[in-house]
C-alpha positions in Angstrom: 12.7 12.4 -8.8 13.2 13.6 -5.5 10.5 12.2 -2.7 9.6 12.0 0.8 8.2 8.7 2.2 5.8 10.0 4.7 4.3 6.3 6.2 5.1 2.8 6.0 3.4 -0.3 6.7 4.4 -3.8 7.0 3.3 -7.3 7.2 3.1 -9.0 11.0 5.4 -12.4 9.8 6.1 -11.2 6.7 8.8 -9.6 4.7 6.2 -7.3 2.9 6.6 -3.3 3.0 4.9 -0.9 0.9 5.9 2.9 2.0 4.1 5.8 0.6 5.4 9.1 -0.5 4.0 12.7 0.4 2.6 13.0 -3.2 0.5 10.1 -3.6 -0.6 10.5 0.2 -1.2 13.8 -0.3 -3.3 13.3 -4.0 -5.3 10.2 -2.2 -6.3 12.8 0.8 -7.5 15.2 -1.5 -9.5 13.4 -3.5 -11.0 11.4 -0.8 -12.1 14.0 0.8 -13.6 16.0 -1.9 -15.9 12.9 -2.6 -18.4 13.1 0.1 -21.4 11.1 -0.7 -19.6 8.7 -3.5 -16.4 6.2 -3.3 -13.6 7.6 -5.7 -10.2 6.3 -6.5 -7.6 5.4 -9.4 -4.2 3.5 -9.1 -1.1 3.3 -7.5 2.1 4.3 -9.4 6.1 3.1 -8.3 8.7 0.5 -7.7 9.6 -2.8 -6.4 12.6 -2.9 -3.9 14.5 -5.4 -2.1 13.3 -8.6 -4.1 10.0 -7.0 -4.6 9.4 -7.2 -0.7 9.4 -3.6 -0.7 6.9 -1.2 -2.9 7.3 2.7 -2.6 4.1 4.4 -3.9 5.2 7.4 -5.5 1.7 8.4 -7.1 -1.7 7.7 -6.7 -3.8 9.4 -9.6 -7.4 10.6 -9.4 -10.1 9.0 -10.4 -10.3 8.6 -14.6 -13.4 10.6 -16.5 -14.6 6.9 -17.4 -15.0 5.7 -14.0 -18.6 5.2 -12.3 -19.3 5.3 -8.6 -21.9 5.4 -6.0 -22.4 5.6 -2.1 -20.6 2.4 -1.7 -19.1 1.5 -4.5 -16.3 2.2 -7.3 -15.5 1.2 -10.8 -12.7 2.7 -12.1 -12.0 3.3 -15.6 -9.1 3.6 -17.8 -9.0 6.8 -19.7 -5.7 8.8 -19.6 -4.3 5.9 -17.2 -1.9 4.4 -20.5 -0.2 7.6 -21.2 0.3 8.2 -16.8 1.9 5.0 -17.2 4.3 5.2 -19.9 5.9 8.6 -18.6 6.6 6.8 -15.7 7.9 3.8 -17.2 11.6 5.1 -18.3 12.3 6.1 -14.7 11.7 2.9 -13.3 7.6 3.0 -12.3 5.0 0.2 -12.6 1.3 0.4 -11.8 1.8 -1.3 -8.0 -2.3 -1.2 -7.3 -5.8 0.3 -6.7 -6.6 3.3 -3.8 -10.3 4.0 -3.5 -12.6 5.7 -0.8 -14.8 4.8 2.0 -16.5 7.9 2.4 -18.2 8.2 6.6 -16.6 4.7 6.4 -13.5 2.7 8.0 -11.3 1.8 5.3 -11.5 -2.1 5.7 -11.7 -4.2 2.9 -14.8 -5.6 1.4 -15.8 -8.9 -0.4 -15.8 -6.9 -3.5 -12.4 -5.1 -2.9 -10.8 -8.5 -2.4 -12.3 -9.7 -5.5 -10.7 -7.5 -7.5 -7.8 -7.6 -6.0 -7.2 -11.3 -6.9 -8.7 -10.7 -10.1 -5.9 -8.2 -10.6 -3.5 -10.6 -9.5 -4.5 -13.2 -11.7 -4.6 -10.7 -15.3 -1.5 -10.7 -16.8 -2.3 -7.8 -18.4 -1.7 -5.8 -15.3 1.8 -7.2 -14.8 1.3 -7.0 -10.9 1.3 -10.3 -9.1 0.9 -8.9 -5.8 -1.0 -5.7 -6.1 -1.4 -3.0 -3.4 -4.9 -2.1 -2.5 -5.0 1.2 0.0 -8.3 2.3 0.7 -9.4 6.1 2.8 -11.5 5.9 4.8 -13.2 9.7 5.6 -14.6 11.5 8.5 -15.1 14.7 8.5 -11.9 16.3 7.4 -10.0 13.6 7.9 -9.0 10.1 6.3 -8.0 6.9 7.9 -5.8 4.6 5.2 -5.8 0.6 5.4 -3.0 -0.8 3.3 -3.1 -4.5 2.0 -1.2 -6.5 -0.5 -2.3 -9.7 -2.1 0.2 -12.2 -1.9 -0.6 -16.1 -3.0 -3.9 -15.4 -2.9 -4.6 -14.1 0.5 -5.2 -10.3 1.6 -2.4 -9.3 3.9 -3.3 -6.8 5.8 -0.3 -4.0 6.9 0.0 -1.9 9.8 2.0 1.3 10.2 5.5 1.2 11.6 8.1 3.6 12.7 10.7 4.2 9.8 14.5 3.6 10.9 16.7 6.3 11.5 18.4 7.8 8.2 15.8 6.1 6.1 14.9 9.8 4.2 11.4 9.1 5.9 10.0 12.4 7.3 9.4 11.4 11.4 7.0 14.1 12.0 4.6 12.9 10.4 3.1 10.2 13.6 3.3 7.1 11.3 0.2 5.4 12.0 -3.4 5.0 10.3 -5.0 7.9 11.3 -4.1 11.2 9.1 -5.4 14.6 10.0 -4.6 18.0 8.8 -2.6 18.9 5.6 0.5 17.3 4.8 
């Protein structure tokens, strides 16, 4: 599958990366923005690198028919998630996390977010010891993304960083929080 990692964001004193591709940027945007007055979201679809220090989202999907939202809060549901998950499987792709909205909100974390998250953590059904937890959130026509992982029980927020040269990592797109405009 051919991709272009659009952002990255890392860990201050850790060795924790999680880079996202054009797609599952560009899916997350959408659908965040097309939610106005209720939160939305789904999961996060890719692969472990480097010891598992490094996660490359390579989908986000939208939000399952099952799922139930309002003005500041999501429940997502499962339907049609199994079958998104098992064509990715033979090429190497794990659910890595959550992405839900903030809508006229900042994207930071709530009680309830990091809840689930260690919930998540803790359910070995979901396979995904440190899960990925990006949430949008919108203004306008535009989104601003926070990216945190869960590692040993804590929330580690990451920040945006400039990719290294020759890393296939499309430098036009200003690496940072704040995304405007089509991709």
């Amino acid at each position: 599958m051919a991709e272009k990692i659009v952002v990255a964001f890392e860990a201050n004193g850790a060795a924790v990366e999680v880079r996202l591709t054009e797609d599952a940027l560009r899916l997350i945007r959408k659908e965040a923005l097309a939610s106005i007055d209720k939160e939305t979201g789904g999961i996060l679809i890719g692969r472990y690198e480097s010891d598992g220090n490094l996660a490359v989202v390579t989908a986000a999907t939208e939000s399952p028919g099952d799922s139930s939202s309002g003005r500041a809060w999501f429940q997502r549901g499962m339907k049609g998630l199994t079958a998104k998950l098992r064509a990715r499987w033979p090429h190497g792709e794990y659910y890595l996390g959550e992405w839900h909205s903030h809508p006229g909100g900042a994207p930071d974390p709530s009680s309830d977010d990091i809840r689930g998250m260690r919930s998540i953590s803790i359910d070995i059904s979901y396979k995904c010891p440190k899960p990925i937890m990006i949430i949008a959130g919108t203004s306008g026509t535009s989104i601003r993304i926070s990216v945190s992982v869960l590692e040993n029980g804590r929330l580690l927020r990451l920040r945006p960083r400039v990719p290294p040269t020759g890393s296939g990592t499309d430098r036009s797109i200003i690496p940072g929080s704040k995304i405007k405009g089509d991709l």
